[in-house]
ZAMARGU-4260 file (C-alpha; in steps of 0.2 Angstrom, whole numbers, plus 5000, padded with zeros to 4 digits):
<rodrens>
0) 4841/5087/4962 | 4827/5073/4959 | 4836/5057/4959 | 4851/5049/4969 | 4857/5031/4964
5) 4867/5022/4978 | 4880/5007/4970 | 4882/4993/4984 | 4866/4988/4994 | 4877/4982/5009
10) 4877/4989/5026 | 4883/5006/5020 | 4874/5006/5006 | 4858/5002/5016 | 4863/5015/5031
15) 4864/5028/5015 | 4848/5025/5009 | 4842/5027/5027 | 4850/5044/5030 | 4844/5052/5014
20) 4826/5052/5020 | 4830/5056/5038 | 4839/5070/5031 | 4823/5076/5022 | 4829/5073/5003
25) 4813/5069/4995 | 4818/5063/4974 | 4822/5046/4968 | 4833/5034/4978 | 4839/5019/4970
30) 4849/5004/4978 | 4857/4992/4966 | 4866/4977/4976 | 4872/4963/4967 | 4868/4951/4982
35) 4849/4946/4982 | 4848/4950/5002 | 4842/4966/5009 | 4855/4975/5015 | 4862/4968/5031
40) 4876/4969/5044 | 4891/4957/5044 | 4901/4954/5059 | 4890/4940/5064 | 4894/4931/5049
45) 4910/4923/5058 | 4900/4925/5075 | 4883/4922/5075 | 4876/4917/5061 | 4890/4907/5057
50) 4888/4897/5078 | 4869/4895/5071 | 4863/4907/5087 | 4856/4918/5073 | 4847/4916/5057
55) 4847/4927/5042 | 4832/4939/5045 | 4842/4947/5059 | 4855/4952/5051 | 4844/4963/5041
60) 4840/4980/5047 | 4825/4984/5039 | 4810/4974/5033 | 4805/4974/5012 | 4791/4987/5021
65) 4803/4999/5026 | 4809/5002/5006 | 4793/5003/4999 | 4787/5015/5011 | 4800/5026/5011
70) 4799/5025/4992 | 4817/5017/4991 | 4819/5007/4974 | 4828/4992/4978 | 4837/4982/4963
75) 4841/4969/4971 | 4853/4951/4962 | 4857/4964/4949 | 4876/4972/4946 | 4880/4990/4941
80) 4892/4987/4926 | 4897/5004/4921 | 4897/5023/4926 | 4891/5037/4913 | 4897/5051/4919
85) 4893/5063/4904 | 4876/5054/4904 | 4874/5053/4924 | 4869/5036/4921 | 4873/5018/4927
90) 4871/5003/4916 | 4864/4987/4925 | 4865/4971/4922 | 4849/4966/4918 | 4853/4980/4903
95) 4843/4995/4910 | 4850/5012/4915 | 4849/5021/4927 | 4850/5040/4928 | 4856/5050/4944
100) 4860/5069/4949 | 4871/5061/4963 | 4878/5046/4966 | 4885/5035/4980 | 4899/5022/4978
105) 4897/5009/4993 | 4903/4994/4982 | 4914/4988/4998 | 4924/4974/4994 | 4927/4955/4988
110) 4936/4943/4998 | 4957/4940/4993 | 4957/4922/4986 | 4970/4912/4991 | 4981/4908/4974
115) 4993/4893/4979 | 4991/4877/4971 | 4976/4867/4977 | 4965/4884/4982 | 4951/4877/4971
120) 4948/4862/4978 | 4932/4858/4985 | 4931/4861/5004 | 4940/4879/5003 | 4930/4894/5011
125) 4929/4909/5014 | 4917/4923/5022 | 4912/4938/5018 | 4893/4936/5013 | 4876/4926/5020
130) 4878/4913/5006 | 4898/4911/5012 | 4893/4908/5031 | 4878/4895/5026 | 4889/4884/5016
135) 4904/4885/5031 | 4890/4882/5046 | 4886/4863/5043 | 4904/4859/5039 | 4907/4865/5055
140) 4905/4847/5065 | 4910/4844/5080 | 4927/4832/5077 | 4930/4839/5061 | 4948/4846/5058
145) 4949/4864/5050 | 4964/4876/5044 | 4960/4893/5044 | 4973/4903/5033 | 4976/4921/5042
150) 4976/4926/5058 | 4965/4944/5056 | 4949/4947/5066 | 4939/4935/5053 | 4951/4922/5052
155) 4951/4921/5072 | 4933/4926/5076 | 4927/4909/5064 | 4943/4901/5074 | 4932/4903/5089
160) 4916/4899/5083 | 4923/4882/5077 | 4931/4878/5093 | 4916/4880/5102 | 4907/4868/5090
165) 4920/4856/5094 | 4930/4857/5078 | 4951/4853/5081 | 4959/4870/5074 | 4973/4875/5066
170) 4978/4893/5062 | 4990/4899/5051 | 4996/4914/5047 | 5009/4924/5035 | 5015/4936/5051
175) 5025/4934/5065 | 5010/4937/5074 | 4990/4936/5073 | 4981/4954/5073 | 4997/4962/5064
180) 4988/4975/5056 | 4980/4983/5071 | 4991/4976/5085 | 5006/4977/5094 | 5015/4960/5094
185) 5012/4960/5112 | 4996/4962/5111 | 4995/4949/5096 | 5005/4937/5108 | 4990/4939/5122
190) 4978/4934/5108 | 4986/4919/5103 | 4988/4911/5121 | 4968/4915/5123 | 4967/4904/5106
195) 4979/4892/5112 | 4973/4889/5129 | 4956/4884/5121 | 4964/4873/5111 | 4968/4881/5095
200) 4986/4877/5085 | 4992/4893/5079 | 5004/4894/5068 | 5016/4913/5064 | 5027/4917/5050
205) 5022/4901/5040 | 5012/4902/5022 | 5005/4890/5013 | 5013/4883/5001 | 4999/4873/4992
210) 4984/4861/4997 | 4982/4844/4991 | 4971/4832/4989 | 4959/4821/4974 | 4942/4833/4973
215) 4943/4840/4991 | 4956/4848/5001 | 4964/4836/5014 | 4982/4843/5017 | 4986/4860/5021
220) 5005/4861/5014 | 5016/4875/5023 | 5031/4882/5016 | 5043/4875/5031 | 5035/4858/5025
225) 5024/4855/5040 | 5009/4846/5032 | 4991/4848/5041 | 4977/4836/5041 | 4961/4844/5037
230) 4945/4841/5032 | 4941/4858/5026 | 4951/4874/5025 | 4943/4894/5030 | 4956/4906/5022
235) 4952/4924/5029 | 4966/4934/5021 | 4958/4951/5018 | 4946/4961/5003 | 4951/4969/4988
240) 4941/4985/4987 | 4927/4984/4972 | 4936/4999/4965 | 4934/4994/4948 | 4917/5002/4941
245) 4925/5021/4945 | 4943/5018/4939 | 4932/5013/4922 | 4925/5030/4924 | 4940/5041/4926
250) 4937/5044/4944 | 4953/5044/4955 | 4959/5030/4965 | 4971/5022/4976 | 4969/5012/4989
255) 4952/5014/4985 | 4941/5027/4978 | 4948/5043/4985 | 4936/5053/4993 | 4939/5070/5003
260) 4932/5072/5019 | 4917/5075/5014 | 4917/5060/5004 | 4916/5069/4987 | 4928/5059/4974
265) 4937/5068/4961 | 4920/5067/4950 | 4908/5080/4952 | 4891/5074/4962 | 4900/5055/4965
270) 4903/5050/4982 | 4910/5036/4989 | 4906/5026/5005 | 4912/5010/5018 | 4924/4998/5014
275) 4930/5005/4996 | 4930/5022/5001 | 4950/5030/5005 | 4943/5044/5012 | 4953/5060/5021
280) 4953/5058/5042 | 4953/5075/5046 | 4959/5069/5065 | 4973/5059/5058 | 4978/5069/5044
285) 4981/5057/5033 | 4968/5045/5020 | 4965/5028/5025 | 4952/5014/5020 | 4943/5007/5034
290) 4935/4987/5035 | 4924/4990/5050 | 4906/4991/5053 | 4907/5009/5063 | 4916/5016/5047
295) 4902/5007/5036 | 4887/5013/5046 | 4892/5032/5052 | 4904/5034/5036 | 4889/5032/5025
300) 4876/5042/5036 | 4890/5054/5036 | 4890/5056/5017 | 4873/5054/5014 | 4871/5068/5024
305) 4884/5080/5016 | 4877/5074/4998 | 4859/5085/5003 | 4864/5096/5017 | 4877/5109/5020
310) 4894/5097/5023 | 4900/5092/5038 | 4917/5085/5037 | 4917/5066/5042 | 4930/5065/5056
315) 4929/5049/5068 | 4943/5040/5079 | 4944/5024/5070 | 4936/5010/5079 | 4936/4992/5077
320) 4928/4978/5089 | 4931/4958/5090 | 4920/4944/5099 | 4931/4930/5104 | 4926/4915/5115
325) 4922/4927/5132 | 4935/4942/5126 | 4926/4958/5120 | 4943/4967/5110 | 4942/4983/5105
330) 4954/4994/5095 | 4954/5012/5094 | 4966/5024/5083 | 4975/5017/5067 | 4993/5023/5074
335) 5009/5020/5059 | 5021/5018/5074 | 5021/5023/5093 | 5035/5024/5104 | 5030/5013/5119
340) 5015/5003/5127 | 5008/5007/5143 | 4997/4995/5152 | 4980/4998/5163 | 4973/4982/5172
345) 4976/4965/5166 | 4974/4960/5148 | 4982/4945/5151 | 4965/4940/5163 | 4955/4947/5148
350) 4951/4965/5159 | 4964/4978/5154 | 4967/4993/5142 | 4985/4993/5132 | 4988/5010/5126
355) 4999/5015/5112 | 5010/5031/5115 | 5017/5044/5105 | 5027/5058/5114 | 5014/5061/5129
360) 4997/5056/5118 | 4988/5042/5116 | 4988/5036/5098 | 4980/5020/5098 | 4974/5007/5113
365) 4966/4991/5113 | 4953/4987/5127 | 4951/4969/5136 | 4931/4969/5141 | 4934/4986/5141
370) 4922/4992/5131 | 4911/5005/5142 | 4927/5014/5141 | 4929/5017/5122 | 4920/5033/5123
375) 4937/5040/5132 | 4950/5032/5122 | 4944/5039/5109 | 4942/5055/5115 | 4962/5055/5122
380) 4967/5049/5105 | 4954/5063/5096 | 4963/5079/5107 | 4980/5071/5106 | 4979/5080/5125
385) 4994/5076/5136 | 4993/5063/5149 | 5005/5054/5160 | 5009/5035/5158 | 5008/5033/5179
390) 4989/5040/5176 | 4984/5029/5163 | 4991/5015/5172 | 4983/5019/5189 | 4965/5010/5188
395) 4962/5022/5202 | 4963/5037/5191 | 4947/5039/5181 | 4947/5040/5162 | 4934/5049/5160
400) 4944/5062/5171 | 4961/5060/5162 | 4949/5061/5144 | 4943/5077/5150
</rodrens>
């Protein structure tokens, strides 16, 4: 095997690329992004970047010198428009081809546009690249009125970041709860009174119904015929996975491209990688898609690893982290249901642990500036082990002890 050409020169892509050569493979390595950066991290997009206590070089995790001396061939502004797969070749945009033994699909994803009347009106944002964040920052004056559309981690994480430059903020969101995809509504409800007590409108079970205004947005329209004032809208309502370029190729998809643990999709020598890839969890026994930079960094390392070595299945808790305002939230485990809550500390006073129960296991648990003690949450919900609700509730008792 000489050459290996890697689709997607985001973070996964970037972290793939990395791991070949740590791993010792030695061919050709080829990076094809369609975005003109050097692959980069994105939670600070709707943090840091996005506050201005960050500029753009440092969200890249390697300099232009790293590529070239790790003889890494970058292409970058250029798209990958179709797979080969009789050939092993991919066809670029800038019509050159290029030829691969084994190829890695970390295409990620594109943001879900918002498709009521009024979405294309100027004034409407969204985040998900560098280019995104630096037209959203300067709108982001202090006084100015903005209507952000979901209440997710993106949507409330550039919530934050507006409040504190001294933007008035509204949130509205489709469920009857913010962080409904990952939270309890408990657990949602403790979020939104941290947003509310810092001056934030938040809005549940409302969608919008259409925007208005001459060139730019200036109403936010809701279905229960509420009527925002706004001066600019931030809709943060998901990504559609950049599946596209393999179901062209025959290769098997769902929510996703389908991978095994291993990452290998039903092609031969194609594996796929970060946000796109549906890939088999071995802990949880079941094939999920993951939008979160510890599945974008140690998923790909994972696979770059089992595309030259001996495979090792790829088998992680999943874990998910949010900066908002002074709360550092973190979620383990991706439960379907749970049969009660069980409470440690005070999440309330943004220092707690909520843990999600199943039988006598933890499943899932969210942590209030509780992040040292990831590391054992992940463990419990890893070994499914049995533990008592009086334990995990007693501050006194270690987690470290009940993890084993």
């Amino acid at each position: 095997m000489d050459s290996i050409v890697i689709i997607g020169a985001g973070h996964a892509g970037g972290r793939a690329a990395e791991a070949l050569r740590a791993a010792g493979f030695a061919g050709r390595i080829a990076l094809i992004g369609a975005e003109s950066h050097l692959p980069y991290e994105r939670p600070p997009l709707s943090k840091e970047l996005l506050a201005g206590t960050m500029e753009v070089e440092k969200l890249t995790f390697n300099p232009d010198s790293f590529y070239a001396e790790k003889n890494i061939d970058l292409h970058l502004g250029i798209e990958a428009q179709e797979i080969e797969l009789n050939l092993k070749r991919v066809r670029l945009s800038d019509d050159t081809d290029l030829h691969f033994d084994k190829l890695l699909l970390a295409t990620g994803g594109r943001v879900r546009r918002l498709s009521c009347p009024g979405a294309g009106l100027s004034g409407v944002h969204y985040v998900r690249d560098i280019n995104d964040t630096l037209r959203l920052r300067p709108e982001l004056e202090d006084g100015r009125r903005v209507v952000v559309i979901g209440g997710g981690f993106i949507g409330l994480e550039v919530a934050a970041t507006a409040r504190k430059r001294g933007c008035h903020v509204t949130v509205v969101e489709l469920a009857d709860q913010v962080l409904a995809r990952v939270a309890d509504p408990s657990v949602g409800a403790l979020v939104a009174d941290m947003h509310r007590a810092n001056g934030v409108h938040i809005l549940t079970g409302v969608s919008v119904e259409r925007l208005e205004g001459d060139t730019e947005v200036a109403e936010v329209v809701c279905t229960d015929g509420e009527t925002i004032d706004t001066d600019l809208v931030v809709a943060g309502i998901g990504i559609l996975p950049n599946k596209e370029i393999a179901e062209k190729a025959g290769i098997v998809c769902a929510n996703g491209i389908t991978c095994d643990e291993f990452g290998q999709t039903s092609a031969a020598g194609v594996y796929a990688a970060g946000d796109v890839a549906f890939h088999y969890n071995p802990i949880l026994k079941r094939h999920l898609r993951l939008e979160s930079w510890a599945n974008a960094q140690n998923g790909a390392i994972a696979v770059a690893r089992n595309m030259v070595l001996d495979p090792v299945p790829y088998a992680e808790v999943p874990w998910f982290w949010s900066d908002q305002y002074d709360l550092n939230l973190q979620v383990a485990g991706a439960p379907e249901s749970w049969d009660r809550l069980v409470v440690r500390g005070d999440p309330a006073a943004k220092k707690g642990i909520v843990f999600y129960m199943a039988a006598d296991s933890v499943v899932g648990a969210t942590a209030f500036n509780q992040g040292r003690e990831m590391r054992f949450l992940k463990r419990l919900i890893e070994t499914g082990k049995a533990v008592a609700d009086g334990d995990l509730a007693d501050e006194g008792k270690k987690l470290r002890d009940l993890a084993g």
